[in-house]
C-alpha positions as CSV (number, residue, x, y, z in Angstrom):
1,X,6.9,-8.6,-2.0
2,X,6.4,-9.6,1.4
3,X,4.3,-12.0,1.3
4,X,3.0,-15.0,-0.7
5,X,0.2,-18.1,-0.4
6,X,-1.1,-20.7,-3.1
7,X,-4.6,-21.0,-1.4
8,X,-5.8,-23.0,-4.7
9,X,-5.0,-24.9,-7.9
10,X,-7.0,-25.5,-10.7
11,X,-7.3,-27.5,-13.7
12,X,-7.6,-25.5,-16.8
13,X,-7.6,-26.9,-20.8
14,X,-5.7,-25.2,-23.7
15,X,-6.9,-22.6,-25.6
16,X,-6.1,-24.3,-29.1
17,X,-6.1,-27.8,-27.6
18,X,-9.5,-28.5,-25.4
19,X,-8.5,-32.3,-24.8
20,X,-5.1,-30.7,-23.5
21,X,-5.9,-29.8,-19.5
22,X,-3.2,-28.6,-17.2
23,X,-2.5,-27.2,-13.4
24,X,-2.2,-24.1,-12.6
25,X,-1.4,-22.4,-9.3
26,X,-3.3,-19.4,-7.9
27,X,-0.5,-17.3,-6.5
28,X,-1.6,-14.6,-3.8
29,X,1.1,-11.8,-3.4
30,X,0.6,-9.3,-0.7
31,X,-3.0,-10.2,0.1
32,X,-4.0,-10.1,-3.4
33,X,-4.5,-12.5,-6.3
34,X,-1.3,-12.0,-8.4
35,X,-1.6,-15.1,-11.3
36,X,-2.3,-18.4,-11.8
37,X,0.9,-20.1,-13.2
38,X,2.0,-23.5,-14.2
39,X,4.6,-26.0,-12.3
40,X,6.6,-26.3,-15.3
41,X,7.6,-21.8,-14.8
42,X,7.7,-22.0,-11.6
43,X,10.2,-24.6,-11.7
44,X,12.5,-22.2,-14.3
45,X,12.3,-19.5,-11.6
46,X,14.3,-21.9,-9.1
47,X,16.6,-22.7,-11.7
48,X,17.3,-18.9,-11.9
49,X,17.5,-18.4,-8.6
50,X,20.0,-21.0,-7.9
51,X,21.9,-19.9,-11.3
52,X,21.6,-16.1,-9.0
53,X,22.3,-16.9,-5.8
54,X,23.7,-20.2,-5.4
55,X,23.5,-21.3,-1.6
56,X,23.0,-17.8,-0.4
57,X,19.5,-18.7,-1.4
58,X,18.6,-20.9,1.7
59,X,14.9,-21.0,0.7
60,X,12.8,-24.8,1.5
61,X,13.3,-27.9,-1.3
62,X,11.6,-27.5,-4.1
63,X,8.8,-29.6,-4.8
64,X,10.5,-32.5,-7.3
65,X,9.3,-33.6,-10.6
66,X,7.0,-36.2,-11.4
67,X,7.3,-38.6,-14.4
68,X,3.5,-39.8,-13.5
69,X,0.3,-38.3,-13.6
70,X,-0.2,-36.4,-10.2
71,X,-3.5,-37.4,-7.8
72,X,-5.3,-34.7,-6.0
73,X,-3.7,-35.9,-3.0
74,X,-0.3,-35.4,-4.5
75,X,-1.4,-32.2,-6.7
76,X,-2.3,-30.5,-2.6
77,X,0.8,-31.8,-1.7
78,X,2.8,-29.9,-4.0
79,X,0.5,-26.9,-4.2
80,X,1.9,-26.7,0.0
81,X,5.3,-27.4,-0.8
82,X,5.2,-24.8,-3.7
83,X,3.7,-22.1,-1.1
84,X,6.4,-23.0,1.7
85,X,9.2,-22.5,-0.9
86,X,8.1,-19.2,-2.4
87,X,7.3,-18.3,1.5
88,X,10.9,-19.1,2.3
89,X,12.1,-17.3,-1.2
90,X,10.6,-14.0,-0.3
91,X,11.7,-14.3,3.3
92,X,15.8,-13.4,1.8
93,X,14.9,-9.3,1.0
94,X,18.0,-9.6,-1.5
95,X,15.9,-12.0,-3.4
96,X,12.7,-10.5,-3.2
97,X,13.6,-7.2,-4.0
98,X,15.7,-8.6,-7.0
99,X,14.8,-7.3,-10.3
100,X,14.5,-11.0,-11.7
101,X,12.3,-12.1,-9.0
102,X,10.2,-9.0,-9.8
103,X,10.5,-9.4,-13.8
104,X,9.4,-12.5,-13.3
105,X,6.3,-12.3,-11.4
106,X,5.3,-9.6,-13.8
107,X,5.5,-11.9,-16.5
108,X,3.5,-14.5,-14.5
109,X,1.0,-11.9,-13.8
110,X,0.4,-10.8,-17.6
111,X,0.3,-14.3,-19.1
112,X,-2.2,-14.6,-16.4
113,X,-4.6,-12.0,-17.3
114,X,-6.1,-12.6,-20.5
115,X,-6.8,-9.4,-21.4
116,X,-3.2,-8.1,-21.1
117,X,-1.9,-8.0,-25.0
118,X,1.1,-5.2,-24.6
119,X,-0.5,-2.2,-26.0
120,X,-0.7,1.2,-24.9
121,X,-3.5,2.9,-22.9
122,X,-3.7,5.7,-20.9
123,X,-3.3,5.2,-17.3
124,X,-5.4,7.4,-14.9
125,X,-3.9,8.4,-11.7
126,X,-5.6,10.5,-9.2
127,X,-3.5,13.0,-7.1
128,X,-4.4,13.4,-3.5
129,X,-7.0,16.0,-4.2
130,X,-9.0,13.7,-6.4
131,X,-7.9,15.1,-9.7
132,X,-6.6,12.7,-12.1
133,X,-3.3,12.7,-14.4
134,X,-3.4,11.0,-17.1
135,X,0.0,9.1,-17.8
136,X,0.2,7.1,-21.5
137,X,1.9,3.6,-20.9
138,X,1.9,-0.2,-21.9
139,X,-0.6,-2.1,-19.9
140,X,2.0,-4.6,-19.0
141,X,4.6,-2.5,-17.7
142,X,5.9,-2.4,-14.2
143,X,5.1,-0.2,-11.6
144,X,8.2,1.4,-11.3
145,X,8.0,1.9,-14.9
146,X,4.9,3.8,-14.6
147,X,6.2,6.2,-11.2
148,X,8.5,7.3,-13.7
149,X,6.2,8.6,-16.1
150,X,4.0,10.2,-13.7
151,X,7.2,12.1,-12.4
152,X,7.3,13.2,-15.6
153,X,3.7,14.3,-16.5
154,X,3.5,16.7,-13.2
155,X,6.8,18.0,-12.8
156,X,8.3,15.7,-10.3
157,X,12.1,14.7,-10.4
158,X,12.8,11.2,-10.6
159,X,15.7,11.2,-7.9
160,X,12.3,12.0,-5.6
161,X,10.2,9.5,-6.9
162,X,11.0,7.4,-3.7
163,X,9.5,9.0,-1.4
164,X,5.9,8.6,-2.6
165,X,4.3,5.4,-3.7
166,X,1.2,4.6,-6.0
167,X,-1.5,2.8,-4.0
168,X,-4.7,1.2,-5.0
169,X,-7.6,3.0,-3.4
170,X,-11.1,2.6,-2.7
171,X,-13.6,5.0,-1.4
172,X,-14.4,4.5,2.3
173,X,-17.7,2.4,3.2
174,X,-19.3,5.2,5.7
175,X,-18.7,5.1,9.2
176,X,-16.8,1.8,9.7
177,X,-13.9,3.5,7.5
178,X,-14.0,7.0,8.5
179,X,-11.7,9.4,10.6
180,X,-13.2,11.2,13.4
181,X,-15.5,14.1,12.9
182,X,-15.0,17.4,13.9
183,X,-17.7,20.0,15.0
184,X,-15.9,22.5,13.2
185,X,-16.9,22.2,9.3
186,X,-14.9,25.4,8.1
187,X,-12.3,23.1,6.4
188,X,-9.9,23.9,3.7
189,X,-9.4,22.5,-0.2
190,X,-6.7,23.8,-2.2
191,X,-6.0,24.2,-5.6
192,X,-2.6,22.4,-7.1
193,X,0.0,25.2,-7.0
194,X,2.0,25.6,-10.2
195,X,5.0,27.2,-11.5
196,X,3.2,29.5,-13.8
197,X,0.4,31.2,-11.0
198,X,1.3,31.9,-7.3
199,X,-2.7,32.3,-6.8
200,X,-4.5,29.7,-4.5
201,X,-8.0,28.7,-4.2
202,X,-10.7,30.0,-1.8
203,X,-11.4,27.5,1.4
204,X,-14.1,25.7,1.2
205,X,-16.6,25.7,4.2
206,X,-18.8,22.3,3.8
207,X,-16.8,19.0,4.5
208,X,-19.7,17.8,2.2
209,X,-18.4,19.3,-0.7
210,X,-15.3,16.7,-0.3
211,X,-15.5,13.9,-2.7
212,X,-12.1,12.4,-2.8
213,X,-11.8,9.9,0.8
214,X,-10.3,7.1,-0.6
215,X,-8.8,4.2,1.9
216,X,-5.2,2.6,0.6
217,X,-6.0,-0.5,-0.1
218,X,-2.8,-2.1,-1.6
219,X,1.0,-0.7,-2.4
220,X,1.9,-1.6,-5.3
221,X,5.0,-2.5,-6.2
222,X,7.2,-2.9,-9.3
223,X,6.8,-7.0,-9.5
224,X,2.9,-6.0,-10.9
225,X,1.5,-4.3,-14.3
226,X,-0.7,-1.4,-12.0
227,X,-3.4,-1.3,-15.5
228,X,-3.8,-5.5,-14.5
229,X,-3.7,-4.9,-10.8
230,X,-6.0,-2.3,-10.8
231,X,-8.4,-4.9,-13.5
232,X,-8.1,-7.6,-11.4
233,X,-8.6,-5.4,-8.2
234,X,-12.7,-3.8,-9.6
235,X,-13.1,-7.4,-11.3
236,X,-12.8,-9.5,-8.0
237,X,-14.8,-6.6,-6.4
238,X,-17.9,-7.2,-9.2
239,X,-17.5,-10.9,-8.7
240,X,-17.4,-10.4,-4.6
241,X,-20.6,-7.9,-4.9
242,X,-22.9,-9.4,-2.1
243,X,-26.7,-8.5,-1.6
244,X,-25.6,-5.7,0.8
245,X,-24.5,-4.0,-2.3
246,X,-27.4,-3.8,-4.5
247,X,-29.7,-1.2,-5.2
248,X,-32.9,-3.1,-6.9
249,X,-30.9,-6.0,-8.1
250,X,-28.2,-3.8,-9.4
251,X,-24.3,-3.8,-7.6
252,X,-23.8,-0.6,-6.5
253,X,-19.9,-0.6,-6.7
254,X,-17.6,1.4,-5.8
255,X,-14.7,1.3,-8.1
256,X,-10.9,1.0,-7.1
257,X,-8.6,3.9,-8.6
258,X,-4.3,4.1,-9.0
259,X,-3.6,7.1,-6.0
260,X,-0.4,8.6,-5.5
261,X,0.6,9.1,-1.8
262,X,3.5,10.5,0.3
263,X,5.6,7.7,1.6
264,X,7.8,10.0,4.1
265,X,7.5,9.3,7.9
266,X,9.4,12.5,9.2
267,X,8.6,15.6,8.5
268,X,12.3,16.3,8.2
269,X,12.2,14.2,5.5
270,X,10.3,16.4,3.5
271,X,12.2,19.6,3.5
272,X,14.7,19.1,0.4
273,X,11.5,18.0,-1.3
274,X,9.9,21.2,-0.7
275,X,12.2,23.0,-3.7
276,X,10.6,20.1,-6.5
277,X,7.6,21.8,-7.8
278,X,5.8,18.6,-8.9
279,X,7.3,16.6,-5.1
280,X,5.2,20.2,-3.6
281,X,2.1,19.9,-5.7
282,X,1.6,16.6,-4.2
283,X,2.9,17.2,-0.4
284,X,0.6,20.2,-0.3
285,X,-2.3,18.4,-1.7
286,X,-2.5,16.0,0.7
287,X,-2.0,18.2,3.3
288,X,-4.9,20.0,2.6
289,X,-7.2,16.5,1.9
290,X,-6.0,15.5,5.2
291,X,-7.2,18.3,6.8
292,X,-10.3,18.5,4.7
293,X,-11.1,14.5,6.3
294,X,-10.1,15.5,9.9
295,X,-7.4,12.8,9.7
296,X,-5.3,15.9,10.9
297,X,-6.9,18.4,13.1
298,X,-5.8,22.1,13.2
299,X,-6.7,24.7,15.1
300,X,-8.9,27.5,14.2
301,X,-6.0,29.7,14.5
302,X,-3.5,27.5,12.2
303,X,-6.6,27.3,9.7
304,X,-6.5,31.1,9.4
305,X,-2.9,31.3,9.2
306,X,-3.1,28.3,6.2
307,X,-5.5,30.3,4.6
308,X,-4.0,33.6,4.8
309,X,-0.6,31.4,3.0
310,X,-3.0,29.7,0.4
311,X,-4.2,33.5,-0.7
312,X,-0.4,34.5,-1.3
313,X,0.4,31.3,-2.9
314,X,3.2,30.4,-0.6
315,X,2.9,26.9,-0.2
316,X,6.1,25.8,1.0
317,X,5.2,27.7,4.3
318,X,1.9,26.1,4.0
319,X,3.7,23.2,4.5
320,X,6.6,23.9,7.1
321,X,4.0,24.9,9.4
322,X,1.9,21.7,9.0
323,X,5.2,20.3,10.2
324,X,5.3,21.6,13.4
325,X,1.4,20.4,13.8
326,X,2.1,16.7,15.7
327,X,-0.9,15.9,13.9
328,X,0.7,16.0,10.6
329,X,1.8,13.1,8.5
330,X,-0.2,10.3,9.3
331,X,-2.1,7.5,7.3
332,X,-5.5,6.2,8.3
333,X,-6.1,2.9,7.9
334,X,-9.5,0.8,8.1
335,X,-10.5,0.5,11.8
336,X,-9.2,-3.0,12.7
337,X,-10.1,-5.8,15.9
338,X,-7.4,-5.8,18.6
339,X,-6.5,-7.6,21.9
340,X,-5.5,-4.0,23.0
341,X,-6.4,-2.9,25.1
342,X,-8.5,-5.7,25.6
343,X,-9.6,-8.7,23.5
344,X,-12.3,-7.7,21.2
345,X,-11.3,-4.0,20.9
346,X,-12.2,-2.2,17.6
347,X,-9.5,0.4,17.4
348,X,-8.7,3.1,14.9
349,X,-5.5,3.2,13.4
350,X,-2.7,5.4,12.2
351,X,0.8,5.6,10.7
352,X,3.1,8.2,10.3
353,X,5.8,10.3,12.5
354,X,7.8,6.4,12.8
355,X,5.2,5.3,15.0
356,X,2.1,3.0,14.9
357,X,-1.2,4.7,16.7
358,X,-3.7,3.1,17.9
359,X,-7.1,5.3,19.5
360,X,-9.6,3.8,21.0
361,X,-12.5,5.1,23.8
362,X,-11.8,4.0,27.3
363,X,-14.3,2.6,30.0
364,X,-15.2,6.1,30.4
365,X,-16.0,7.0,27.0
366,X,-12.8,9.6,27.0
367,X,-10.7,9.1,23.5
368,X,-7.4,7.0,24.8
369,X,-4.3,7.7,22.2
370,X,-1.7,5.1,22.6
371,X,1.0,5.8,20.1
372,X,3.9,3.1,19.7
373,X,7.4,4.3,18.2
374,X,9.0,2.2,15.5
375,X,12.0,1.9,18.0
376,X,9.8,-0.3,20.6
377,X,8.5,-2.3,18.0
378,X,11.0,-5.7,18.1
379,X,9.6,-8.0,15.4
380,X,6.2,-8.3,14.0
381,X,4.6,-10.4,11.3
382,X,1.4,-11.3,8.8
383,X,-0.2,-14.3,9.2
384,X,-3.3,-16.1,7.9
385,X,-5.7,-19.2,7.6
386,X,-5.5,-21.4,4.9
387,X,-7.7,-20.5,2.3
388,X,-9.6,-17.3,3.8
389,X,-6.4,-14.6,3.0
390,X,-8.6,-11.4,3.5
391,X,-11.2,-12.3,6.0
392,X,-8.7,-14.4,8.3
393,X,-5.4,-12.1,7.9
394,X,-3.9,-10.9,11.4
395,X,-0.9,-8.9,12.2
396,X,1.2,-9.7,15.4
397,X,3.6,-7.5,16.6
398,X,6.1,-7.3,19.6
399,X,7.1,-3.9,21.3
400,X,9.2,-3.2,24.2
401,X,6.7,-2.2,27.4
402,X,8.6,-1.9,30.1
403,X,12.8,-1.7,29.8
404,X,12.8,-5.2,30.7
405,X,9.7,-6.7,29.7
406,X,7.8,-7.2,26.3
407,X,4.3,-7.3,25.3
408,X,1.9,-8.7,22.0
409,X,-0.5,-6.8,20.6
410,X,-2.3,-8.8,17.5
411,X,-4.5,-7.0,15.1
412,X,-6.9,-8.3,12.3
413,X,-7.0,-6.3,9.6
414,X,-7.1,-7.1,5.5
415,X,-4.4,-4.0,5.7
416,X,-2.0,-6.5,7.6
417,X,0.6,-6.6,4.7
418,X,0.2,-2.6,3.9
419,X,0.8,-2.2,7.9
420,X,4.2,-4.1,7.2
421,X,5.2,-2.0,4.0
422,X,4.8,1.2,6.2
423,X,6.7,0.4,8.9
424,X,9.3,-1.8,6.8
425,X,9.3,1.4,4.9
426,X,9.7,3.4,8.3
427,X,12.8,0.9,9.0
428,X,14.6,2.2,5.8
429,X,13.9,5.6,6.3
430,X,15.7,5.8,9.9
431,X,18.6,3.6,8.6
432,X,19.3,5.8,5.6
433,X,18.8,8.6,7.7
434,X,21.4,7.5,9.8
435,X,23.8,6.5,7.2
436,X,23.4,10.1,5.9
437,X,24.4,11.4,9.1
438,X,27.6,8.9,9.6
439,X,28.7,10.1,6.2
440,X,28.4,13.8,7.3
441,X,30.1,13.4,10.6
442,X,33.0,11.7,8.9
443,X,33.4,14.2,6.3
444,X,37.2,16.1,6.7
């Protein structure tokens, strides 16, 4: 988790009890609603954590007890000082990423959610084609958890389970989501390639025969249940339904669904993956969605030699010569407002390759592509205003524009934290790349 706001408290009564009322603490966790707790665990977490980490912890003082009845004056008071000290908590990546920081907040989150009595239920998960996998699992296990029995259900080894991620999805709203459109409409689908049949599907030629352009909304992460994420996710959506969403009175929603997506950022990266049939199945899927969506463009030339490999089933070639497309490997992300180029742009944006792109038309109407490597990037960081997380969320970044001179660029987006998981994830990718290649070159 990267980061964390208490935007609210509440007073709720006890279930058994109705004369018994109690706080509770609406806890926000990477832009999303995580679980409304009580002082009383919140306080047993810093316990822990000072049990764990002693002084290394460095996090803000922790609101004190009270022997006396709280006002709302002092119940605001600790609901900040509560929000500054998880703030400073999840600031320390050794305590963030800890597994009893994350078992914890699990725990919050499924004594949050009413619904979520441990049982079993089976967990749909769409791969990047749009066809789902069904995986069986308890609907208050972790995230991590449930990667691993995905791996299993498609084939996928678990020492490769790192490189992709499970996102919540939505389907994009129309224009104001969408990747540019080509002219060209003879686009490809694919069929899921399997160790048993070398035979690939026929290309489609209608992009409106796609179905599956879903927008990642959220990565989740193994400090949430992804059944009660995904709840909570279409219930807030039902609750949020506004009048530009109904049909004759009725919401016309469109739901949230788990998808699993790549997580690499060089396409060197994906090579040794290339020889796991299940880490293949879902490379090759989305290479062909991508192309399906525009989000990367090929040339009519490429497209016949990607057909010609689909008809022979050889989709590790497929693949390696999507590599060598510069277009290859990206995420789109929801068009977000910038100050770049000038205040007030609306800019598209893209991940992938370890850079940040950002397209936009110039005065001229010409497409302008300004791409920005993670290496120029110095610092950045998510920000909000009290109370409005989504709506008000910006992302702030500072990158290296001349040798001796740097430069801001601030974007609002509600994708500000999943921007900071990619390139945070971008981060860990170069260092362990080069810690791979200290260990080679040191190697008698």
């Amino acid at each position: 988790m990267i980061h964390i706001a208490i935007p609210s408290h509440r007073t709720l009564a006890d279930h058994e009890d109705p004369y018994n009322k109690f706080t509770v603490y609406d806890i926000h966790v990477n832009g999303a609603f995580h679980a409304s707790v009580r002082y009383n665990l919140l306080y047993s977490l810093h316990e822990k954590l000072i049990d764990l980490f002693g002084f290394r912890l460095n996090a803000p003082d922790f609101p004190p007890k009270k022997l006396w009845k709280l006002d709302a004056k002092a119940l605001n008071e600790r609901r900040e000082g509560l929000a500054k000290y998880l703030q400073g908590v999840v600031a320390n990546p050794d305590v963030s990423r800890h597994s009893v920081m994350e078992r914890v907040f699990l725990d919050f989150q499924v004594k949050s959610f009413s619904a979520a009595v441990s049982r079993m239920t089976k967990l749909e998960i769409f791969l990047p084609d749009g066809r789902p996998v069904y995986v069986e699992c308890g609907t208050d296990e972790a995230t991590n958890v449930i990667m691993e029995r995905f791996c299993h259900a498609i084939g996928l080894s678990e020492k490769n389970a790192k490189f992709f991620g499970i996102f919540l999805c939505r389907p994009r709203r129309g224009r104001g989501d969408e990747a540019g459109q080509e002219e060209d409409n003879d686009d490809q689908t694919g069929t899921m390639p399997s160790s048993s049949s070398s035979t690939a599907a026929a290309l489609a030629s209608r992009r409106d025969d796609i179905l599956f352009n879903m927008l990642c909304v959220r990565w989740l992460k193994n400090f949430e249940s992804p059944w009660i994420s995904l709840c909570l996710a279409n219930k807030n959506q039902l609750h949020n339904a506004n009048r530009h969403d109904l049909v004759d009175g009725t919401p016309q929603l469109q739901h949230h669904k788990l998808v699993i997506r790549r997580v690499t950022w060089d396409p060197c990266v994906e090579e040794p993956l290339l020889d796991d049939m299940g880490a293949l199945k879902v490379l090759y899927l989305q290479a062909v969605n991508d192309i399906q969506r525009a989000v990367f463009k090929v040339s009519q030339q490429l497209r016949e030699e990607l057909r010609s490999l689909q008809e022979y089933g050889d989709f590790k070639q497929f693949l390696r010569l999507c590599h060598l497309e510069p277009g290859y490997g990206y995420e789109l992300l929801a068009p977000v407002h910038s100050d770049f180029p000038a205040e007030g742009s609306i800019c598209e944006l893209q991940v992938g390759r370890r850079q940040l792109v950002l397209i936009y038309p110039d005065d001229e109407g010409r497409t302008v592509r300004f791409a920005l490597p993670s290496k120029r990037i110095r610092v950045w960081r998510v920000s909000h205003s009290e109370h409005q997380l989504l709506a008000q969320m910006s992302f702030q970044l500072e990158y290296l524009r001349q040798p001796d001179e740097f430069g801001l660029i601030t974007l609002r987006t509600d994708q500000s934290v999943l921007l900071s998981l990619f390139l945070q994830s971008i981060a860990d990718e170069i260092l362990q790349d080069q810690q791979y290649k200290t260990e080679v070159v040191t190697t008698f």
